[in-house]
C-alpha positions as CSV (number, residue, x, y, z in Angstrom):
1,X,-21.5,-37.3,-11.0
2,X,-23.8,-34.8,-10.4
3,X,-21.4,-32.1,-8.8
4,X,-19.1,-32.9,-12.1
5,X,-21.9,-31.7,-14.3
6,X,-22.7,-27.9,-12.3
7,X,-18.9,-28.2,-12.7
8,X,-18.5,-28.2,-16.5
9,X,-21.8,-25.9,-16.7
10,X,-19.7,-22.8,-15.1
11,X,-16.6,-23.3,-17.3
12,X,-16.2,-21.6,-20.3
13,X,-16.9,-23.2,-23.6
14,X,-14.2,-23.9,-25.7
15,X,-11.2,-24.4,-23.7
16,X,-8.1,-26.4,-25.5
17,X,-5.0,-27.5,-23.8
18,X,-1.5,-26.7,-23.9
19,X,-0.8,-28.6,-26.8
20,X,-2.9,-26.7,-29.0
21,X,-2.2,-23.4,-28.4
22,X,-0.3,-20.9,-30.6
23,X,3.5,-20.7,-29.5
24,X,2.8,-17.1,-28.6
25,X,0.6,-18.3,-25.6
26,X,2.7,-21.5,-24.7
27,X,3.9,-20.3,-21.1
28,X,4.1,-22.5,-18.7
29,X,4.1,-26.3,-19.5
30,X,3.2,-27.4,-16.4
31,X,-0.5,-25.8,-16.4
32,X,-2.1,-28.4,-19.1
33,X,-5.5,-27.5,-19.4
34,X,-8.5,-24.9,-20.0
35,X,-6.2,-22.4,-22.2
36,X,-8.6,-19.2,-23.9
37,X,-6.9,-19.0,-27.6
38,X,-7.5,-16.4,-29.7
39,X,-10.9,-15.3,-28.5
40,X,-12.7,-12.2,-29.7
41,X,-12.1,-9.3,-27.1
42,X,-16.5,-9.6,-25.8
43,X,-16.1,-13.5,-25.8
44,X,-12.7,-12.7,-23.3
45,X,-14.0,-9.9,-21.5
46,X,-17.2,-12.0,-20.4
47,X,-14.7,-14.8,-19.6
48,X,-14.2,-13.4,-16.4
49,X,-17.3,-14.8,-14.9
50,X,-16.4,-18.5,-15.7
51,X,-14.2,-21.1,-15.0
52,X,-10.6,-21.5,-16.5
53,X,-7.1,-21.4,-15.8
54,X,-6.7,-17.3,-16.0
55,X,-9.9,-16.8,-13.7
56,X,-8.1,-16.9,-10.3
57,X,-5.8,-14.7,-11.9
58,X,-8.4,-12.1,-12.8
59,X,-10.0,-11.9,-9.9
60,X,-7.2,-11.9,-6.9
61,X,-6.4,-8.7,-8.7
62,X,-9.1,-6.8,-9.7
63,X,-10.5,-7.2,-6.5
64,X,-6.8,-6.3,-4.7
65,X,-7.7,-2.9,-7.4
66,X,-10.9,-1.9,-5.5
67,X,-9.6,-2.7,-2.3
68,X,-6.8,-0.2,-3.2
69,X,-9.1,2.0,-4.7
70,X,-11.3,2.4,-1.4
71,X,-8.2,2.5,0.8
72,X,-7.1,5.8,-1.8
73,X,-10.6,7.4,-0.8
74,X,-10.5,6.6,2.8
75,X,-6.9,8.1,3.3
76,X,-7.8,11.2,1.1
77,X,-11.3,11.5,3.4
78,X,-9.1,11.4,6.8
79,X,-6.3,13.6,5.8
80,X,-6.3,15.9,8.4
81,X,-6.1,20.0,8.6
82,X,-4.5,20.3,12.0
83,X,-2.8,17.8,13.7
84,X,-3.8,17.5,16.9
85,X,-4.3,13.8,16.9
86,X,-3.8,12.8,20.7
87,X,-5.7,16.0,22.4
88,X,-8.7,13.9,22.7
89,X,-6.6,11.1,24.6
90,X,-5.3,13.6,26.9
91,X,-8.5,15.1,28.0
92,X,-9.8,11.5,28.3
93,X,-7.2,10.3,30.4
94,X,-7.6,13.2,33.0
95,X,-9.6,11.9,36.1
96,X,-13.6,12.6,35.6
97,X,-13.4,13.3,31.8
98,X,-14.5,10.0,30.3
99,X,-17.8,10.9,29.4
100,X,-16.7,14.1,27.3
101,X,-17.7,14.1,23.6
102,X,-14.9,14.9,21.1
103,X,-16.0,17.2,18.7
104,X,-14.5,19.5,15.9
105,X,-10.5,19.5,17.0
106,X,-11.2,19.8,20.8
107,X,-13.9,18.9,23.3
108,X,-15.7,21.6,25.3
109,X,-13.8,22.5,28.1
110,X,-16.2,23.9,30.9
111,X,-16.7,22.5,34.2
112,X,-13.1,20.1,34.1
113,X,-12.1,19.8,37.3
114,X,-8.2,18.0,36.7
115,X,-6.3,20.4,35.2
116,X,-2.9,19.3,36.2
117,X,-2.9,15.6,34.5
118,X,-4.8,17.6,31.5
119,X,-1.7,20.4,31.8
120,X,0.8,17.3,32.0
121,X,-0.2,15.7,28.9
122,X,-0.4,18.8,26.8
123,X,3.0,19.6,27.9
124,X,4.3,16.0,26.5
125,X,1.7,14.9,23.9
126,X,0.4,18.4,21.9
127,X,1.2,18.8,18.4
128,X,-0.4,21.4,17.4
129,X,-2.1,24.3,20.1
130,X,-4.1,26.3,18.2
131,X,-7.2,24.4,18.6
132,X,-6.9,24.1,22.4
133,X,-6.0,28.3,23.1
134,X,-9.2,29.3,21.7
135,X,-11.0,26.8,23.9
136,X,-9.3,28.3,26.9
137,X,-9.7,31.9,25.7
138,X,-13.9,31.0,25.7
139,X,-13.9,30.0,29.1
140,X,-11.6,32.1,31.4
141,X,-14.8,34.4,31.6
142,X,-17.3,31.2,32.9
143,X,-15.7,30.7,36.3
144,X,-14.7,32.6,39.9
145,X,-12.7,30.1,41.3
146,X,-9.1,31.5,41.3
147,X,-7.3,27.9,41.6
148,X,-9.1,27.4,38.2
149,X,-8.3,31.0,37.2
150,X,-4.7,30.3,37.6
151,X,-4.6,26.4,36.1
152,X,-6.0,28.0,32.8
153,X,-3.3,30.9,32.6
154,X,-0.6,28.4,33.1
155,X,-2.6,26.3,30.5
156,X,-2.9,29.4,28.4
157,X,0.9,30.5,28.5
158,X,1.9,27.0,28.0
159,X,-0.1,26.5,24.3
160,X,0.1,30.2,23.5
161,X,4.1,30.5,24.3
162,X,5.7,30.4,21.4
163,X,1.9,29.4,18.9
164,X,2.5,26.8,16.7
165,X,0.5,25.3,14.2
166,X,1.0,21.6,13.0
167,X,0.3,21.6,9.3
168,X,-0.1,17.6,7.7
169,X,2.9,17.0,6.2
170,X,3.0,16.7,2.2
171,X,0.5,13.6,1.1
172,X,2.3,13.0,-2.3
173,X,4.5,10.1,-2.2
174,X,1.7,8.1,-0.5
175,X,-0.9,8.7,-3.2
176,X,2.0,7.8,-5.6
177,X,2.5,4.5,-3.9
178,X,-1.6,4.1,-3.7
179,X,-1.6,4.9,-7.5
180,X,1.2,2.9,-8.6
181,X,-0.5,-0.3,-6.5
182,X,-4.3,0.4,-8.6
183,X,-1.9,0.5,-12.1
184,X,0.0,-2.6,-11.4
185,X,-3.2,-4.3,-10.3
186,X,-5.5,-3.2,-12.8
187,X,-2.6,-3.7,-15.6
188,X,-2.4,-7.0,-14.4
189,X,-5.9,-7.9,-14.2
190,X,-6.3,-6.7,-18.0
191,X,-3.7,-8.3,-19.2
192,X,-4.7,-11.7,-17.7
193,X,-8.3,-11.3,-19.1
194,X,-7.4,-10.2,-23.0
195,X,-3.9,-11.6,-23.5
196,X,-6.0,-14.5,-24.8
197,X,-7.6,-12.5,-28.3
198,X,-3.9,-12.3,-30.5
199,X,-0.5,-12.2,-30.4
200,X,-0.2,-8.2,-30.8
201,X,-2.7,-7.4,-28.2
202,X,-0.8,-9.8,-25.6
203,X,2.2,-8.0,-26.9
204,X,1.0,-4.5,-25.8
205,X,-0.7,-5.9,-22.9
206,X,2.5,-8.0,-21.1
207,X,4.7,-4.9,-21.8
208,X,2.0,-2.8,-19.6
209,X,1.8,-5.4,-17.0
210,X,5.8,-5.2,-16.6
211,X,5.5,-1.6,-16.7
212,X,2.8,-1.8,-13.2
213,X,5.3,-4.5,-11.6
214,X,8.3,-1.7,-11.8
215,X,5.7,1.0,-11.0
216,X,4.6,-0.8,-7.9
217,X,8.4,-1.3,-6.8
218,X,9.5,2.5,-7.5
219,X,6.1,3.8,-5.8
220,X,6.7,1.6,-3.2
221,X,10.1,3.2,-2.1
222,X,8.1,6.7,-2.3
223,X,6.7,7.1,1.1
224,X,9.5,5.6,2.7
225,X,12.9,7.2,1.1
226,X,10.7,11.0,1.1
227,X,9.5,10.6,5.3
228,X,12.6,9.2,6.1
229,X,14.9,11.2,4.8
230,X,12.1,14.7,5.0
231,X,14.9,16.7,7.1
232,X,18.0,15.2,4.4
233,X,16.9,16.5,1.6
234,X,20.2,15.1,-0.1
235,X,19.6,11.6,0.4
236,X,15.7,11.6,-0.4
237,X,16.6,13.0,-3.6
238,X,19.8,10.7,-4.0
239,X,17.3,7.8,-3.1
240,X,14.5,8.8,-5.3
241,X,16.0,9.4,-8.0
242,X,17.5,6.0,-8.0
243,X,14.7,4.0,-8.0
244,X,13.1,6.3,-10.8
245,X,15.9,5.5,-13.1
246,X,15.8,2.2,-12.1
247,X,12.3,1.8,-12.8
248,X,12.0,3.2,-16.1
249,X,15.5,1.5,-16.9
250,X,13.4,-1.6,-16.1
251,X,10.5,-0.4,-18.2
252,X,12.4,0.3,-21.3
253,X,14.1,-2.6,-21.5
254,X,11.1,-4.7,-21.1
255,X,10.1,-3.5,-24.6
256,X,12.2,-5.8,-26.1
257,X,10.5,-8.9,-27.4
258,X,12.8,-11.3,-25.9
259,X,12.1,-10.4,-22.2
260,X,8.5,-12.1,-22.2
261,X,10.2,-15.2,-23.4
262,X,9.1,-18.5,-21.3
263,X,13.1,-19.3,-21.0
264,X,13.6,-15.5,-19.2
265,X,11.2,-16.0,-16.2
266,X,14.2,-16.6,-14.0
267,X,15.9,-13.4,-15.6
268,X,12.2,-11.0,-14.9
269,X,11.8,-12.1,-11.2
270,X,15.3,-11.3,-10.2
271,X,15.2,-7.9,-12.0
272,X,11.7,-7.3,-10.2
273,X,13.5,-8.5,-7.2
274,X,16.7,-6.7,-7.2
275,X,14.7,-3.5,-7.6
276,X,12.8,-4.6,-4.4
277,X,15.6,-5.2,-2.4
278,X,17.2,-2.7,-3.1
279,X,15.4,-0.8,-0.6
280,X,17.6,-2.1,1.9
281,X,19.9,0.5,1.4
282,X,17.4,3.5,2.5
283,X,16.0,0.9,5.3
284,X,19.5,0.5,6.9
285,X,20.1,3.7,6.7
286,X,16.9,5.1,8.1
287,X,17.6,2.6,11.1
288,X,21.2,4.8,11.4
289,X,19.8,7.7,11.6
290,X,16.0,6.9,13.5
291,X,16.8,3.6,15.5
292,X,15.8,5.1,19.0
293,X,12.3,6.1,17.4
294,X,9.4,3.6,18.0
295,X,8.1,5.1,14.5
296,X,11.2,3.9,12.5
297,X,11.5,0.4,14.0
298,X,7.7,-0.4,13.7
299,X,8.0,0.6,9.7
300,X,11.0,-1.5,9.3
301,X,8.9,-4.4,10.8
302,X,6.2,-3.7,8.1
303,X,8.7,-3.5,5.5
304,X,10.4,-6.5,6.6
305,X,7.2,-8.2,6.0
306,X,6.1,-6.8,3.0
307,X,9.5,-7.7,1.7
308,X,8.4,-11.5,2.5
309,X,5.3,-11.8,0.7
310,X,7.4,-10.2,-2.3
311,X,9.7,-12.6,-1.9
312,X,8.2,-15.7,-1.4
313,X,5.9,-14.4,-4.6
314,X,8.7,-14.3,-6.9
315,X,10.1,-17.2,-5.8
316,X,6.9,-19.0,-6.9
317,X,7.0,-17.4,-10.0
318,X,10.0,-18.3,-11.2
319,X,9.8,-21.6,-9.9
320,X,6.4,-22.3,-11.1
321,X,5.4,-24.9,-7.7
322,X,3.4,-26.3,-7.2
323,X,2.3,-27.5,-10.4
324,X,5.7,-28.5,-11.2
325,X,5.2,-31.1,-8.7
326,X,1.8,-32.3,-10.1
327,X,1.5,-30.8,-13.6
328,X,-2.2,-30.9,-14.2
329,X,-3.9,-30.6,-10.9
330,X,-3.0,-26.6,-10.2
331,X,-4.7,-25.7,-13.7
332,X,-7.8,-23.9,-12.1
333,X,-6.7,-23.3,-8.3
334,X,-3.5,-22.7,-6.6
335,X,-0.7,-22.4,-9.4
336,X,2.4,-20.1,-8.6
337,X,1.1,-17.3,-10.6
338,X,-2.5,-17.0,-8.4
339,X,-0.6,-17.2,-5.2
340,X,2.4,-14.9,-6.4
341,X,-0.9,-12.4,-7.2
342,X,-2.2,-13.0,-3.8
343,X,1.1,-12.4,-2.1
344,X,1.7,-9.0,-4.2
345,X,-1.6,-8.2,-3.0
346,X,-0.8,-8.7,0.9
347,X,3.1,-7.1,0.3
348,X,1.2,-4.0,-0.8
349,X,-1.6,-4.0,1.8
350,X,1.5,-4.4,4.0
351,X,3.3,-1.1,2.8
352,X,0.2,0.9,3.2
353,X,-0.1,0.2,6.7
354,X,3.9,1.2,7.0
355,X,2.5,4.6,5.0
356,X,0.3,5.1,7.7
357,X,2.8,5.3,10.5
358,X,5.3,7.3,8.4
359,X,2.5,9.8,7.7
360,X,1.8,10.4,11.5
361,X,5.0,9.8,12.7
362,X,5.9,13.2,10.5
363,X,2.6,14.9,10.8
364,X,3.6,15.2,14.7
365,X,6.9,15.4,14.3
366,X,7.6,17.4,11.3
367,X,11.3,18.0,10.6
């Protein structure tokens, strides 16, 4: 009795059910109670912090948002200026070098003593040699040994022979994707918290939520189709420009007032889903051309993945289980629309970490 009443304290005050709401709001029959209708835009906004049937909603995105939001700043903090991402490996793995600090793009190299496992993995592993040439040109003055002498000559000619410098390869089409994900979350979480005040607003506010969803999807194929395809300029283009016109295609057409109708929720989720899978075409293709890398195969897993939670997310949506099952007891926790949020959430997480590989894969690789 007593955990009933600290229930009914945290939910919001004046809650109707399904019955009683405008038609505009009636969307899915199955969730029966603790509807907002027609609140005033303060009364809605502070909504968020209690209890009823859009709360889970709010929530599994706007905090997906700032999850997003500090993955943006972490990626933007780490980009690098030269790639020499797997010198410091190399001169750890040579015998005696495990206690030498990595700092700036090379550790010091005085005093090394295994210069031929060193020389081996620079030959196979470095990137980028400008980093590792200066070093050497600071210390051919610091010894007398002439084994050592010659080591860093052959060291020397080897990074200096033709010079190259590894620039990171173009960050674009993964802030895209990391800016589409923050819209389509943060469109969603508005629209779920004010939908509620009147039928214009949840007007304008549904068409902006379909417009993140398509977003999401387009941005998505972004880092993808462009590092995939970086050295066929042809069919990143040919590939990109597909999904944009598919995308805005989708966007456009949402405008219409019939497309938020309860009756189309079939129709949305297999738009949404066709535009998802039709990244198949650039996957398969990428496998053609890539399939002997370890870089394209570990994407494809990622994108395999993130191709379930998507998926399995619009299946629930359209479907509306489990409160099909038991209409009723899903109104405040677990209904097909919180766990299609939290399964969008984990699809994008999913295609970040795939962004991640293509990003190094072609800051080490180039074209």
């Amino acid at each position: 009795m007593k955990g009933n009443k600290i229930s009914m304290k945290v939910k919001c005050d004046g809650l109707v059910d399904y019955n009683s709401l405008p038609a505009y709001l009636k969307d899915n029959e199955f969730i029966l109670n603790y509807y907002r209708a027609e609140w005033p835009v303060k009364k809605a906004i502070l909504s968020m912090f209690c209890i009823h049937n859009e709360t889970l909603n709010i929530w599994t995105h706007l905090i997906g948002f700032f999850i997003f939001a500090c993955l943006t700043i972490y990626t933007t903090a780490k980009a690098p200026n030269v790639i020499d991402f797997h010198l410091p490996d190399i001169f750890r793995s040579a015998t005696g070098l495990h206690q030498i600090q990595t700092r700036n793009c090379t550790p010091p190299l005085p005093n090394m003593t295994d210069f031929d496992s060193l020389k081996d993995g620079l030959m196979t592993s470095l990137p980028s040699k400008y980093c590792v040439r200066k070093e050497l040109a600071n210390i051919t003055n610091q010894t007398e040994d002439s084994a050592l002498h010659s080591q860093i000559y052959t060291m020397t000619n080897m990074v200096t022979s033709p010079l190259t410098v590894q620039k990171p390869i173009t960050r674009w089409p993964f802030y895209a994707f990391l800016g589409g994900a923050m819209f389509c979350l943060l469109a969603s979480t508005t629209c779920h918290l004010l939908a509620c005040h009147s039928e214009c607003l949840r007007y304008v506010l549904l068409r902006i939520d379909y417009a993140g969803i398509a977003t999401l999807i387009a941005t998505s194929f972004y880092p993808a189709v462009y590092y995939s395809f970086l050295c066929y300029p042809v069919f990143c283009q040919l590939y990109l420009g597909f999904i944009t016109a598919f995308s805005i295609s989708t966007i456009l057409f949402s405008l219409l007032p019939a497309f938020q109708k309860p009756h189309l929720r079939f129709f949305r989720a297999s738009l949404f889903f066709v535009m998802g899978i039709s990244g198949v075409v650039p996957i398969i293709h990428k496998m053609v051309l890539y399939g002997n890398h370890k870089e394209a195969m570990e994407t494809t897993l990622y994108e395999a993945k993130m191709g379930f939670f998507y998926g399995i997310g619009a299946f629930l949506y359209a479907s509306r289980v489990p409160e099909r099952w038991r209409p009723g007891k899903f109104d405040i926790v677990c209904s097909s629309h919180q766990l299609f949020h939290v399964l969008v959430v984990a699809g994008a997480y999913t295609h970040y970490n795939a962004g991640l590989v293509y990003l190094k894969w072609r800051d080490m690789e180039g074209c």
